[in-house]
TORPA-4810 file (N, C-alpha, C, O; in nm, 3 decimals):
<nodes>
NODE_1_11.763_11.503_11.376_11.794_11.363_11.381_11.768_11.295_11.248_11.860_11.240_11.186_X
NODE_2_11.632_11.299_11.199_11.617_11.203_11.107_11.583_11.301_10.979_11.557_11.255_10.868_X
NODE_3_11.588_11.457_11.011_11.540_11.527_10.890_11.441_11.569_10.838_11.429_11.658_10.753_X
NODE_4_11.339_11.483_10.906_11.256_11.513_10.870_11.116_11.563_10.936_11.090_11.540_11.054_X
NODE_5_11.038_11.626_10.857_10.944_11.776_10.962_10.860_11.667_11.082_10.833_11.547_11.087_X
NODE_6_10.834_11.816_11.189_10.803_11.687_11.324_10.641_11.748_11.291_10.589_11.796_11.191_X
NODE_7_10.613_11.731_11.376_10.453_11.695_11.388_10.395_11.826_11.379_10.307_11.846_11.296_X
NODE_8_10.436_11.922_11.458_10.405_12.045_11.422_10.386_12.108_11.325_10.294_12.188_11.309_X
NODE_9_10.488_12.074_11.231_10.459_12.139_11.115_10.383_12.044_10.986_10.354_12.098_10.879_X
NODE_10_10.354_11.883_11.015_10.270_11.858_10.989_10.112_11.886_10.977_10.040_11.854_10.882_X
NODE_11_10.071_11.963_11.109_9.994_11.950_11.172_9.944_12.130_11.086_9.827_12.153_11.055_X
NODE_12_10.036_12.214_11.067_10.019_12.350_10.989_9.977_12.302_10.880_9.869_12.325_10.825_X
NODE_13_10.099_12.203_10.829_10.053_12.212_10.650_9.968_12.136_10.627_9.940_12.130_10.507_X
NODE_14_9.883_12.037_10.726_9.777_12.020_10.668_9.703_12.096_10.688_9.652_12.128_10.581_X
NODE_15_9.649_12.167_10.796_9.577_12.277_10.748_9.567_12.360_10.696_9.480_12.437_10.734_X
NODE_16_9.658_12.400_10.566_9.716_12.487_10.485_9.639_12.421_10.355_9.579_12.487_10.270_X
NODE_17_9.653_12.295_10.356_9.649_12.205_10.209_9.483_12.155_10.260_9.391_12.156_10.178_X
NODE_18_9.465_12.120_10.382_9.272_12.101_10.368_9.212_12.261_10.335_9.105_12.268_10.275_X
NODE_19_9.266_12.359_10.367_9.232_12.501_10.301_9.219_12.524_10.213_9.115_12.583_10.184_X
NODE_20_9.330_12.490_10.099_9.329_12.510_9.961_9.241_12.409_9.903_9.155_12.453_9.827_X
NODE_21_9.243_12.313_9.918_9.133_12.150_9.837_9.015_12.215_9.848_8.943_12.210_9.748_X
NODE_22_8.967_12.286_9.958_8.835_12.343_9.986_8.828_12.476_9.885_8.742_12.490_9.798_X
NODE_23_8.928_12.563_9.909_8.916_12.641_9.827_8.847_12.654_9.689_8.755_12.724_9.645_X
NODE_24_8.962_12.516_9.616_8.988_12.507_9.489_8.906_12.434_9.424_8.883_12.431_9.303_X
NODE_25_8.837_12.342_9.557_8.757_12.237_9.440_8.842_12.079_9.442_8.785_11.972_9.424_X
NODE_26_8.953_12.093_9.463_9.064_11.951_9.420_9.058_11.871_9.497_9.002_11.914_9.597_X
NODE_27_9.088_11.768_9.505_9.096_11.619_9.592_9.240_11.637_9.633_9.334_11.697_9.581_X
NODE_28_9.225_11.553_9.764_9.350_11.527_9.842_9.352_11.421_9.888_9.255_11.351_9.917_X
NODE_29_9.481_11.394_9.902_9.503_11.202_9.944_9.567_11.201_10.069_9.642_11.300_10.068_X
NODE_30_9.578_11.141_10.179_9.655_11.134_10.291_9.669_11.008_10.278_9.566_10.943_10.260_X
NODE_31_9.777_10.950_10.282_9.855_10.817_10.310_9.932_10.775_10.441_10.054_10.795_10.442_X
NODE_32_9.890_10.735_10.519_9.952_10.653_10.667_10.041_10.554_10.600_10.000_10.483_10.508_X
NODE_33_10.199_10.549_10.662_10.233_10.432_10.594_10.313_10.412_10.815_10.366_10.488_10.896_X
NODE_34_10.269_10.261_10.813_10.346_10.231_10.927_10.477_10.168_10.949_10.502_10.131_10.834_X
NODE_35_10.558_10.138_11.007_10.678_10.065_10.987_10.652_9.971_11.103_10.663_9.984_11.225_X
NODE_36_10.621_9.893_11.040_10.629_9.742_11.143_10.719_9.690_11.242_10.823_9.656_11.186_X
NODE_37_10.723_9.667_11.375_10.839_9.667_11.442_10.888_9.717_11.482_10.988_9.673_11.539_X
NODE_38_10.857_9.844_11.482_10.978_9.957_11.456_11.018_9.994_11.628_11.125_10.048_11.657_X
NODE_39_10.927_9.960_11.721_11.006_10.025_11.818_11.119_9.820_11.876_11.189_9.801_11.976_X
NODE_40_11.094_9.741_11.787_11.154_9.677_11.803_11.332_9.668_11.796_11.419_9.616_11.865_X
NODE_41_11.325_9.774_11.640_11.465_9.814_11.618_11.510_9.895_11.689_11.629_9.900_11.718_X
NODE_42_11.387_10.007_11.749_11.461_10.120_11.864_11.516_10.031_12.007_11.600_10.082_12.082_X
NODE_43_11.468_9.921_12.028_11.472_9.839_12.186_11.610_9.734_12.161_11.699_9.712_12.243_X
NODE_44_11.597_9.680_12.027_11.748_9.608_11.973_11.858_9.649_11.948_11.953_9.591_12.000_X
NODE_45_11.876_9.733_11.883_11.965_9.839_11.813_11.998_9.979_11.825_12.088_10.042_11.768_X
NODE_46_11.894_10.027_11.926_11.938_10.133_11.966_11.850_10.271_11.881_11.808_10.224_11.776_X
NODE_47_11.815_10.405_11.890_11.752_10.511_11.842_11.844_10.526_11.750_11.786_10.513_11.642_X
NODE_48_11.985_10.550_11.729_12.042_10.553_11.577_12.021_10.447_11.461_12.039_10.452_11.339_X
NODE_49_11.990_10.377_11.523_11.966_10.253_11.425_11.806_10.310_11.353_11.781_10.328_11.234_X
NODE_50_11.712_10.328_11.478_11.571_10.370_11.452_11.597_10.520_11.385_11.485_10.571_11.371_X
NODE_51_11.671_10.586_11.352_11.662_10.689_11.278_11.712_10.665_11.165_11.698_10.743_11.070_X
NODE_52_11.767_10.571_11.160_11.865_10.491_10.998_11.777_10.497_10.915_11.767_10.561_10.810_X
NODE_53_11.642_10.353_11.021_11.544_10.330_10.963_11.451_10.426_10.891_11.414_10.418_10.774_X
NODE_54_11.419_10.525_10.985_11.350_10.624_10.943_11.362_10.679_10.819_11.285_10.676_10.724_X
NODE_55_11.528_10.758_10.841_11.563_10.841_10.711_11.559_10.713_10.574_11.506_10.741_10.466_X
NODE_56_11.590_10.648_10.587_11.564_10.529_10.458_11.399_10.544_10.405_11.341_10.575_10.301_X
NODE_57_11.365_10.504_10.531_11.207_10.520_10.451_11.134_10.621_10.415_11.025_10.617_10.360_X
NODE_58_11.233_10.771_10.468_11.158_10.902_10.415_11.230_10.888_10.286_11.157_10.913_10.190_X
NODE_59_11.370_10.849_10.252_11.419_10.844_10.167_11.378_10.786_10.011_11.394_10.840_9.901_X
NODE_60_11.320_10.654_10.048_11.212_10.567_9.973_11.085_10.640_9.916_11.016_10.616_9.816_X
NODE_61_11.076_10.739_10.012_10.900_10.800_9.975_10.976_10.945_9.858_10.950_10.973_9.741_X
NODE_62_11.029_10.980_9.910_11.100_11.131_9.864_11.103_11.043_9.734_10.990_11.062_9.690_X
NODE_63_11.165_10.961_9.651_11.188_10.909_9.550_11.094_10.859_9.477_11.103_10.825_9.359_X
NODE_64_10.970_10.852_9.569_10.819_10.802_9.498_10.756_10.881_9.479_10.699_10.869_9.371_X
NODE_65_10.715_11.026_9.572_10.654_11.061_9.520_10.665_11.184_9.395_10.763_11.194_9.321_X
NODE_66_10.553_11.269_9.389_10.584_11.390_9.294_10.636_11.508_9.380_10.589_11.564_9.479_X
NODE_67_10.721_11.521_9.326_10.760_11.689_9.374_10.694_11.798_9.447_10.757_11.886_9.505_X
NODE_68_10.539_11.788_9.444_10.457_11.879_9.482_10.372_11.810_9.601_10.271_11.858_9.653_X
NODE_69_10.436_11.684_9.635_10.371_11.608_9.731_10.511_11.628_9.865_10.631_11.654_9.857_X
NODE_70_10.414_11.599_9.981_10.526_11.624_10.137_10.488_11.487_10.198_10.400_11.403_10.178_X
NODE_71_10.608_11.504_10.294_10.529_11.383_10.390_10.618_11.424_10.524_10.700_11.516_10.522_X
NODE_72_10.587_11.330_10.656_10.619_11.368_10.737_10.673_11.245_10.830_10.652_11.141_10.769_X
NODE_73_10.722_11.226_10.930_10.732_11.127_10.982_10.669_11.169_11.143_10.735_11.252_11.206_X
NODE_74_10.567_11.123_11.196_10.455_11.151_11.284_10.559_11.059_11.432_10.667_11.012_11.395_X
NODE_75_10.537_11.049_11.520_10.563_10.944_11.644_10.399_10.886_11.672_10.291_10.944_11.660_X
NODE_76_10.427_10.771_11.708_10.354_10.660_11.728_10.301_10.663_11.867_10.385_10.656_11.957_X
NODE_77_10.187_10.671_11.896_10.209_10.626_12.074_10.195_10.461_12.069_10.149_10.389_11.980_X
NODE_78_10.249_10.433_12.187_10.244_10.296_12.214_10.124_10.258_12.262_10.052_10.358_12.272_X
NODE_79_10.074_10.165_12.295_9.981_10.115_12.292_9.991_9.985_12.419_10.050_9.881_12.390_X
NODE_80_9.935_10.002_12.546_9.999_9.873_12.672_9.982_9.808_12.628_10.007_9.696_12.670_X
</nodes>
């Protein structure tokens, strides 16, 4: 749908990459970024619209960061 890795394999490569930091000695950064609203656009506009959104903002990050950096797009639970 949106391209990008689901949780699962989030969920490997960080424990792949908290492995190596330990290994190596190096620092690691984890960044949460949320999208505000967002199941607002899925309830207005529909899940293609909410995957528009998505791929744009993996799109945005892919362009920010370095090459040797990943990211993932996680699901949210809702919250009553």
């Amino acid at each position: 749908m949106t391209g990008l890795s689901n949780r699962r394999f989030f969920e490997l490569a960080l424990a792949r990459e908290v492995d190596r930091v330990a290994r190596s000695g190096e620092s690691a950064l984890v960044l949460m970024v949320d999208i505000d609203h967002f199941k607002r656009v899925n309830d207005t506009w529909g899940h293609a619209a909410g995957d528009l959104v998505i791929q744009a903002v993996g799109q945005a990050l892919a362009d920010t960061v370095r090459p040797m950096d990943w990211w993932h797009a996680l699901e949210a639970k809702s919250s009553p």
